[in-house]
ZAMARGU-4260 file (C-alpha; in steps of 0.2 Angstrom, whole numbers, plus 5000, padded with zeros to 4 digits):
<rodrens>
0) 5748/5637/5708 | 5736/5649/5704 | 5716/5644/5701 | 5707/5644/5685 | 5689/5651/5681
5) 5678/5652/5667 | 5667/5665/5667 | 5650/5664/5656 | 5640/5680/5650 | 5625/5677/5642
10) 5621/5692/5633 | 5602/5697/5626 | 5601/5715/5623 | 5611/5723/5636 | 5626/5731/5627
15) 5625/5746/5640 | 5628/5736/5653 | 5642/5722/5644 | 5657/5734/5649 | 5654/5735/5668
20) 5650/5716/5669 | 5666/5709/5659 | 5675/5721/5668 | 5671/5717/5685 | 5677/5699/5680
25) 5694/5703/5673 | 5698/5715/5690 | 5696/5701/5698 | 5714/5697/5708 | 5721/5679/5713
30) 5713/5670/5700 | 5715/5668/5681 | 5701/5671/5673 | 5693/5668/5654 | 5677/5675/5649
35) 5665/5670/5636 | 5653/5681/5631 | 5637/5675/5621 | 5626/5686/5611 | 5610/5676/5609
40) 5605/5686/5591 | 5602/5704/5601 | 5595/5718/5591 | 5604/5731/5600 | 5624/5735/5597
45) 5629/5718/5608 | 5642/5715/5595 | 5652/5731/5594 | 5651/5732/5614 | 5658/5713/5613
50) 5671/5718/5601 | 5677/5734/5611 | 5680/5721/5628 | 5687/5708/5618 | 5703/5717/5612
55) 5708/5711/5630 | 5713/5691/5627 | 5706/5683/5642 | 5687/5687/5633 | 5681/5678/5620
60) 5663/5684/5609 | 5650/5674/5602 | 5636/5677/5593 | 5619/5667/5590 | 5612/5672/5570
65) 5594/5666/5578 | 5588/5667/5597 | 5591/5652/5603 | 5584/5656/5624 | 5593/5657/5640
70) 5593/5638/5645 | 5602/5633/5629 | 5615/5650/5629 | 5619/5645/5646 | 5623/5628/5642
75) 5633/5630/5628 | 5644/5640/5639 | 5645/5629/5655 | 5647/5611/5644 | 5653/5615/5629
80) 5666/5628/5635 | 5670/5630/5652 | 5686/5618/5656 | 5694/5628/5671 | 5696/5621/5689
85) 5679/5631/5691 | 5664/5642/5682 | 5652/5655/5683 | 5635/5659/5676 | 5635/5678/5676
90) 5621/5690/5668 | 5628/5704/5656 | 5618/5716/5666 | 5624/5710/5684 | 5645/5713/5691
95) 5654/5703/5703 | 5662/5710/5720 | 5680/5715/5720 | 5688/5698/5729 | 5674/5687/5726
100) 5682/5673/5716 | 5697/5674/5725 | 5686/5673/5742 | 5675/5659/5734 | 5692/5647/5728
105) 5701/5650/5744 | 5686/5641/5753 | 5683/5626/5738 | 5703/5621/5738 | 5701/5620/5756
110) 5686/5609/5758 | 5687/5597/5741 | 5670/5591/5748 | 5661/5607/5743 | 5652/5606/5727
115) 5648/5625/5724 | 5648/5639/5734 | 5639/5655/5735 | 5636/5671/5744 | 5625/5688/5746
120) 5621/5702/5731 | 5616/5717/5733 | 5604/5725/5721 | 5607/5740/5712 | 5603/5749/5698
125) 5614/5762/5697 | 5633/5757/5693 | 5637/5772/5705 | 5629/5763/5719 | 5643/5748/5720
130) 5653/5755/5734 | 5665/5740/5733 | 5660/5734/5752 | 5661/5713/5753 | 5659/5711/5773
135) 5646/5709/5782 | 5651/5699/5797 | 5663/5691/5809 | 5660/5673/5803 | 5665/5673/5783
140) 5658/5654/5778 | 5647/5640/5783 | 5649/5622/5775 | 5632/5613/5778 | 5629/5595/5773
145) 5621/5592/5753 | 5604/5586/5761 | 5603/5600/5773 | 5605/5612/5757 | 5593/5603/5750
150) 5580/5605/5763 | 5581/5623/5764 | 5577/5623/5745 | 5561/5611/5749 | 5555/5622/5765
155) 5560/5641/5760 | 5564/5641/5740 | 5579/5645/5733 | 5591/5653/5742 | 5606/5657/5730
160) 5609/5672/5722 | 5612/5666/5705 | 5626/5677/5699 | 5636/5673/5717 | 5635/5654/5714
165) 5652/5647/5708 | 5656/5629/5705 | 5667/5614/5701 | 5667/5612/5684 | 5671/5593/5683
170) 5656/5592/5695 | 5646/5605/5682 | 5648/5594/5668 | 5646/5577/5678 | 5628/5585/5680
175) 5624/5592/5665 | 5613/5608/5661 | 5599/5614/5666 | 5582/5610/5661 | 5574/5617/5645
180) 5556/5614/5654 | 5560/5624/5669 | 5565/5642/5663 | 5562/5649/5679 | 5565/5636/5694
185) 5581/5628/5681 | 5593/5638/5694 | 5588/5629/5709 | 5585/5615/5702 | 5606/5615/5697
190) 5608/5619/5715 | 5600/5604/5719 | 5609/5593/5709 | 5626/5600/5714 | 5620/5597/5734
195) 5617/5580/5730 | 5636/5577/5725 | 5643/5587/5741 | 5643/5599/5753 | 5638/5619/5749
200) 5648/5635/5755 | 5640/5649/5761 | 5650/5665/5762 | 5645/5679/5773 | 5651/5691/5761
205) 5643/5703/5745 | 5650/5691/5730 | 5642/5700/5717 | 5628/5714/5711 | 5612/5712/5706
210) 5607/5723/5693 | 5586/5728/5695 | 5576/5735/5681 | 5560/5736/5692 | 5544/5729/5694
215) 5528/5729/5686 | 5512/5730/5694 | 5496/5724/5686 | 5483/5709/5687 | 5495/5696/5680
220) 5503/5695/5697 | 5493/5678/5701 | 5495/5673/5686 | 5513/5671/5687 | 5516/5670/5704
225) 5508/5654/5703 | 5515/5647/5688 | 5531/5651/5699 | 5525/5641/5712 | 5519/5628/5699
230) 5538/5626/5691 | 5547/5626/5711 | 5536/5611/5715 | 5540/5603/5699 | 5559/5607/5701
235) 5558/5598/5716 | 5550/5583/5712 | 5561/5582/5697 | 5577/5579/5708 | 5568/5571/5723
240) 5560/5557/5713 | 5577/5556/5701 | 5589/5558/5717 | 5602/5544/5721 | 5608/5548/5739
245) 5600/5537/5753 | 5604/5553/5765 | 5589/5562/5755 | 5572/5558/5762 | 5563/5561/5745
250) 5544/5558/5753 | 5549/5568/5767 | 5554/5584/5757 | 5541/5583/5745 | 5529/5584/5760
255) 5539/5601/5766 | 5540/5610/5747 | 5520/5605/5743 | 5518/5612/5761 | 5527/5627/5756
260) 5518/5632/5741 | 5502/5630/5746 | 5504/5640/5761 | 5509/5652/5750 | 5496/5651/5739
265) 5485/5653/5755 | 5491/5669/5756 | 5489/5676/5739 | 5470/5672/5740 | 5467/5679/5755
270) 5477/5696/5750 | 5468/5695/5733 | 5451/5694/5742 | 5456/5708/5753 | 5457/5719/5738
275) 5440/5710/5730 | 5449/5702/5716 | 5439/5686/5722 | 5440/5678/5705 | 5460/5676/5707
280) 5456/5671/5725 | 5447/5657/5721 | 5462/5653/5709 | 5476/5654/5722 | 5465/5643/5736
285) 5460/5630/5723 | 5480/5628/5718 | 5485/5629/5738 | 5472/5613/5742 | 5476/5604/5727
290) 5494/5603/5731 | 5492/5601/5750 | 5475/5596/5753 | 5478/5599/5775 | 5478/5615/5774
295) 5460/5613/5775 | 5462/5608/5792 | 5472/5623/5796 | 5463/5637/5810 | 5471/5652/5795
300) 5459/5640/5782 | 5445/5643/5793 | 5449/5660/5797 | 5449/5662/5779 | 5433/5654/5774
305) 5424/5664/5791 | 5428/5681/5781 | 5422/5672/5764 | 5403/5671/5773 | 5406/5688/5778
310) 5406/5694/5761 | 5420/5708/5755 | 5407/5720/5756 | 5407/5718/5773 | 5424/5711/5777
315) 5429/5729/5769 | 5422/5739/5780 | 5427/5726/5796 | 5445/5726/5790 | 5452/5742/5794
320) 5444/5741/5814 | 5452/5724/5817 | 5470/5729/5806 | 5468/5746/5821 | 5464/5735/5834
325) 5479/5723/5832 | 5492/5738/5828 | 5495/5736/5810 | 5491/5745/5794 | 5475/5745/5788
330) 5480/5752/5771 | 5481/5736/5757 | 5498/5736/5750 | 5498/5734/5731 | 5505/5716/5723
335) 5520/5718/5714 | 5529/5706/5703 | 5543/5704/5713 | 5551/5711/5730 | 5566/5715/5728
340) 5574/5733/5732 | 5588/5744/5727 | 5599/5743/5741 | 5596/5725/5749 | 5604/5710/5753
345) 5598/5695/5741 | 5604/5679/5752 | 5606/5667/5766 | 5616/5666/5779 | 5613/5647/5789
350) 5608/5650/5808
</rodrens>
């Protein structure tokens, strides 16, 4: 019996990309696949792209007459639609790996335990980059307990690449869609959920592309940097206190992700002050001892608040020497809005 999945494309003006996408689904082998493509009212020609894929009849087209947002177009098409053995969410603008669904299902209908599974991308912005490699290893999958999964997701953020992720689809409709109030930690937040009914897979293989349109640099960095922090301690606390699994240590984890974010707060005031942008420094260390007041009692705290009585006048001028002393660069890299590179691994592989 071959496996059944349902493939979801959300589509918000990225008819340039819609053909590589649907058609990186449809080569898939070992699987039957169906694909739903929703155009969420784009002003560019999504429709006729839509029309041109749909002649085949495993993809179906739908069109929004007003924007209706992501959370709400993913929804529609992983409750309302999806009924296969399992499902993808899978950006118009990003591709799946040749094998991937087939490598993803052969692990799931071995291990009924496993809730979702997931692998690496790798981020491109060319579509003449995608060499078609899937390997990286010896060892192609690790099962690691729900809670464990979850503890990762408290202590180091997410770790899935979204359009590598697939899942039951009994399991996706048993806990419903994502939220509407976390636009941009909704994702991990699912992973969550799913962890809390079963095991996670993790495959040591490239399971999909990550499409990159580039970053932007500029003084909103903090700005949203921290209200990303902001919505991943939310997302947290959301399933934690909400959780029903007596294996989940809800105080515990809570302690690790405010722990987490703070720290990494920390270190968005002290690069901020380093290029004497102390008004957003004070920001980012008022946010990192609100959520996790003992950092105050932390020797990097003190460090911190030693180059504060200096003055960045002066701390300018010492930085350099010390940054020569140590061995390390004493040139100030600029912030960007995110770290992502053409040509790397997006990821986790379990130690």
């Amino acid at each position: 019996m071959v496996n059944s999945v349902d493939v979801v494309i959300p589509c918000y003006n990225y008819a340039r990309f819609l053909s590589r996408c649907v058609s990186s689904v449809l080569q898939q082998q070992g699987v039957d696949v169906r694909v739903l493509i929703i155009d969420d009212a784009s002003s560019d020609d999504t429709p006729e792209a839509s029309a041109r894929v749909a002649a085949d009849p495993r993809v179906e087209f739908r069109r929004h007459e007003r924007n209706r947002g992501h959370i709400a177009t993913y929804n529609e098409g992983l409750l309302d639609w999806a009924s296969a053995d399992y499902c993808v969410l899978l950006s118009a603008d990003d591709a799946l790996a040749p094998g991937a669904l087939a490598r993803a299902v052969r692990v799931m209908d071995g291990n009924p335990e496993v809730s979702m599974i997931f692998g690496f991308a790798l981020v491109f912005d060319d579509d003449a980059q995608l060499d078609g490699s899937t390997k990286l290893g010896l060892d192609d999958v690790r099962i690691i307990t729900g809670p464990d999964f979850i503890r990762h997701c408290c202590a180091f953020a997410n770790p899935v690449p979204t359009p590598t992720a697939i899942v039951r689809t009994r399991l996706q409709h048993q806990v419903g869609g994502y939220r509407a109030h976390l636009p941009h930690s909704g994702d991990m937040e699912m992973w969550m959920r799913l962890a809390g009914r079963g095991s996670v897979g993790v495959l040591r293989s490239v399971q999909a592309y990550y499409r990159w349109h580039g970053g932007n640099m500029g003084a909103n960095y903090y700005d949203s940097q921290l209200g990303d922090l902001q919505e991943q301690l939310d997302a947290c606390r959301e399933f934690l206190e909400n959780v029903d699994n007596a294996k989940i240590d809800s105080a515990a984890m809570q302690d690790l992700v405010r722990k987490r974010i703070s720290e990494q707060a920390f270190w968005m005031a002290s690069h901020a002050f380093d290029l004497g942008d102390l008004g957003r420094s004070g920001e980012c260390l008022a946010f990192a001892a609100e959520h996790f007041p003992g950092i105050r009692t932390t020797k990097m705290w003190q460090r911190f608040r030693m180059k504060q009585a200096l003055g960045h006048g002066l701390w300018k001028r010492l930085r350099p020497i010390l940054e020569r002393a140590r061995g390390r660069p004493a040139a100030i890299k600029p912030v960007r809005a995110s770290h992502f590179r053409v040509g790397e691994l997006m990821g986790w592989w379990p130690g």
